[in-house]
Each structure stands twice: as C-alpha cells, then as structure tokens.
MIROTI-134035 format. One record per residue (C-alpha): x, y, z; residue in three letters. Coordinates in steps of 0.1 Angstrom, whole numbers, padded with zeros to 4 digits, always signed. Example, Ala and Ser with C-alpha at 12.3 -4.5 7.8 and 13.67 -1.06 7.14 Angstrom:
BEGIN
+0123-0045+0078Ala;+0137-0011+0071Ser;
//
This chain:
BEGIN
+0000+0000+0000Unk;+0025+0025+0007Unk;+0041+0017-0023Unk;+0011+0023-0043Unk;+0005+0053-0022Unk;+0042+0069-0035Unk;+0052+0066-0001Unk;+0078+0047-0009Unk;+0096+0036-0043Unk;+0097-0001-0053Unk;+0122-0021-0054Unk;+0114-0037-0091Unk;+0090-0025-0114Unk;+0074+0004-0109Unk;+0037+0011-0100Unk;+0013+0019-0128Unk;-0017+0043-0124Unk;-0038+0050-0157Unk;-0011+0029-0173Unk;+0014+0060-0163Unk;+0043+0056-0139Unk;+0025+0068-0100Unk;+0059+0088-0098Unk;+0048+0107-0130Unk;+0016+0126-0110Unk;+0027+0158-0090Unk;+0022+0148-0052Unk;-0016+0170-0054Unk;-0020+0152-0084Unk;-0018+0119-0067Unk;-0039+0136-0039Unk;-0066+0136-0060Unk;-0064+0099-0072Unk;-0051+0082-0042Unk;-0061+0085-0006Unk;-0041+0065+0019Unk;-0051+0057+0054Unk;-0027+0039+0078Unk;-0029+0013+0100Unk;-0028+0037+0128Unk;-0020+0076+0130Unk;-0005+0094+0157Unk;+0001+0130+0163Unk;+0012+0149+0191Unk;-0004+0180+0176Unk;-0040+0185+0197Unk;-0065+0197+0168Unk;-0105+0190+0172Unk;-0122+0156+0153Unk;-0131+0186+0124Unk;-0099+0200+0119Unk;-0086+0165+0115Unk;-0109+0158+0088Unk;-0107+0197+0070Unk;-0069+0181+0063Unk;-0086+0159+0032Unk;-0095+0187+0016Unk;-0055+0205+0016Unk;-0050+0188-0024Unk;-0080+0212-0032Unk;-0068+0244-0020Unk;-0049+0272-0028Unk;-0016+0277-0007Unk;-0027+0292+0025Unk;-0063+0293+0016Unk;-0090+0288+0043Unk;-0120+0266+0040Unk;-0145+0276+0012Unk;-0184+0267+0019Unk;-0179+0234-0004Unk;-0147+0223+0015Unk;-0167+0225+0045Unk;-0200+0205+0036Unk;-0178+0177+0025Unk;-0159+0178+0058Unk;-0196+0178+0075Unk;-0205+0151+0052Unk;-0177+0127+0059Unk;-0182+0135+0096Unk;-0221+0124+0093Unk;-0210+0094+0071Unk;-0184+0082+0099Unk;-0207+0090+0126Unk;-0184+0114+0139Unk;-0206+0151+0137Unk;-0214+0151+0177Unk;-0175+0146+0183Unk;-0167+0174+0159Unk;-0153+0197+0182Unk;-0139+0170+0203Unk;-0098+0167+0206Unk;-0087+0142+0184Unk;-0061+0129+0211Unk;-0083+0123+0235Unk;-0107+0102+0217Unk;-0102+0062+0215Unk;-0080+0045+0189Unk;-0115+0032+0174Unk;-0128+0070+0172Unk;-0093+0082+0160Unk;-0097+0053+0132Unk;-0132+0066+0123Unk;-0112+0102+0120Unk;-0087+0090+0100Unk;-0114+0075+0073Unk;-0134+0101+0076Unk;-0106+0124+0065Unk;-0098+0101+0034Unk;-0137+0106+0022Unk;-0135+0143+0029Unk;-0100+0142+0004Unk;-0128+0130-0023Unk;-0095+0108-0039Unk;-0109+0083-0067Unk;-0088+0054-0049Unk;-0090+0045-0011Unk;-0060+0026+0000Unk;-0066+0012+0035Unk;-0042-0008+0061Unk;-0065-0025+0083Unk;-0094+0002+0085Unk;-0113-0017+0112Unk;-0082-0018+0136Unk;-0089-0004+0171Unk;-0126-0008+0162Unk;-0152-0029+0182Unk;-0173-0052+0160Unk;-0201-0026+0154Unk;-0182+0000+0139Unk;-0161-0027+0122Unk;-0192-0041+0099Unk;-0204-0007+0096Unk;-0168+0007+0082Unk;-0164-0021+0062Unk;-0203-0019+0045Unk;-0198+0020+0037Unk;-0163+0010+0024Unk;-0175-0014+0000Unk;-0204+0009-0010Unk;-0184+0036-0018Unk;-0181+0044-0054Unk;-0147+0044-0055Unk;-0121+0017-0063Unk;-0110+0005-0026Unk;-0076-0015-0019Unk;-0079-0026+0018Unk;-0056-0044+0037Unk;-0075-0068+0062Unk;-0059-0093+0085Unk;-0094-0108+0093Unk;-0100-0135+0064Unk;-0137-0135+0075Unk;-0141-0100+0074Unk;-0126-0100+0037Unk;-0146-0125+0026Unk;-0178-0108+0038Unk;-0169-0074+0020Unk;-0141-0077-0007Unk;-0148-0086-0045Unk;-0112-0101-0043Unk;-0084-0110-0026Unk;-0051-0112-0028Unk;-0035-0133-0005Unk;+0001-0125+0004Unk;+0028-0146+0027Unk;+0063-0133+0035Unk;+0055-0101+0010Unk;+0046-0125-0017Unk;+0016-0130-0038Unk;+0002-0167-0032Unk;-0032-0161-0051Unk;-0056-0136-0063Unk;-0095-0137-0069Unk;-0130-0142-0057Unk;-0135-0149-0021Unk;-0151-0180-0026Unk;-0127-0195-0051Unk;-0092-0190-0035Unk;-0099-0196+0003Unk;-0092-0233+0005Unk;-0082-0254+0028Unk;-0053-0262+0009Unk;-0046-0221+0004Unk;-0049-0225+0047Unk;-0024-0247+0049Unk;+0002-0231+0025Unk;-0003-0200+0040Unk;-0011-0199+0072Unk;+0002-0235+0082Unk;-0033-0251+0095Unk;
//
C-alpha cells in the first residue's frame, strides 16, 4: 500500500496508475487519485475531530487558503458518514484509537481521492463499527484497496483478494474461489 501510495519507491518494477508511472503525477495530483489511510496515525499535535478531517481537503486548496463553503459540507458530510458530527469539536487525542480510526477515514472521504487505499481500517474498532466501516467502504463508489488481516471479514466485504505470505503473492480472486483449505495450509500452516 505504501508503495502504491508513492510513499515509498519499489524495489522492481514500478507502480502503474492510468497505465502511467504513480511517480509521474505531482504529489496534489496523486492527492486527487489516491487516498491513503494507515494502520494507525498518531500526532502529538491537539486539533479537534473537524480540523482533522478539513486536512482531506488540503489537495484542493490554494496555498494558504481557508475553507470555502464546499470544502466544509464535504468535511460535514464525511463526519455524518463516519458518525463522527457530535464529536466534531472534540480533541482528536483524547478520543479512543477506534474513534481516531473513524477520524482517520473520515478524513480520506472528505480528500474525495478516486482510490482508497486502507491498512486495516477496522483496527482499534469494536465489532459494530467494524461491519459498519467495512459496509460504507464497500459501498463507496470508489475503487478500494484494503488491507484486512481478518479472512472472514474480507470474505464478507471484498470482491477479491489477494493473499500475500512473507511479502509475496500466493493467489488472487473471488473470495469464494481462493480460500481453500489447501490455500490455509500453504499459507497460514493449519
């Protein structure tokens, strides 16, 4: 993912977007295709549940320019769509890892990016929020790449899979083709 985010370079190959070279799109340019939300974000900087989210809209603005109207409907909007609007004003380090998570998403909706790339969205999250993330992921109209460690959860909500061990691909495809017991016992030994 971080990879496909331009986080980092690859090793081999390069990463194709459009059938383009990622490294080829200006970093705002990528911030309009690619959204990227880690495993878990920390900051020591104390900035309300909002303000958090406002930060998806930065690719859309002019250097220094404040929030227009439309910036912050979709901020409101991807606060309503995370459940997050009553704990808009709330600090964002005090809130739970879970509620931090739903932030952190929330911010990646308001950045309106036509790719979502997600490391374990549902981490931190009790089961609740989990299957509601993971239904308004798979909803959204926009291409998703999520990384899930739960092989039930992925199943439930992802088109495909691509299932990876020591940072190699083992298979891709439909849920209901690839998990096998014999893909269980190459990969995961059981």
């Amino acid at each position: 993912l971080r990879c496909i985010a331009g986080i980092i370079e690859s090793e081999h190959g390069a990463v194709l977007y459009g059938g383009r070279p990622l490294n080829a799109l200006s970093v705002r340019a990528r911030a309009h295709h690619l959204a990227f939300v880690e495993q878990m974000q920390q900051t020591s900087t104390d900035m309300c549940v909002s303000d958090v989210v406002s930060l998806g809209r930065i690719p859309y603005r002019r250097r220094f320019g404040a929030l227009t109207n439309v910036d912050r409907a979709i901020v409101a909007a991807a606060l309503q769509t995370m459940d997050l609007a009553a704990l808009a004003d709330r600090s964002w380090r005090n809130m739970s890892g879970g509620e931090q998570q739903r932030t952190n998403i929330a911010r990646a909706l308001a950045q309106r990016a036509k790719v979502l790339l997600l490391d374990e969205p549902t981490n931190h999250l009790d089961i609740r929020h989990q299957l509601d993330v993971l239904k308004l992921v798979r909803d959204l109209p926009q291409a998703k790449i999520v990384c899930l460690h739960d092989l039930g959860l992925a199943a439930r909500y992802c088109d495909r899979l691509a299932v990876m061990k020591n940072g190699k691909l083992v298979e891709i495809g439909k849920p209901e083709t690839i998990l096998t017991p014999d893909l269980f016992r190459k990969v995961f030994e059981i």
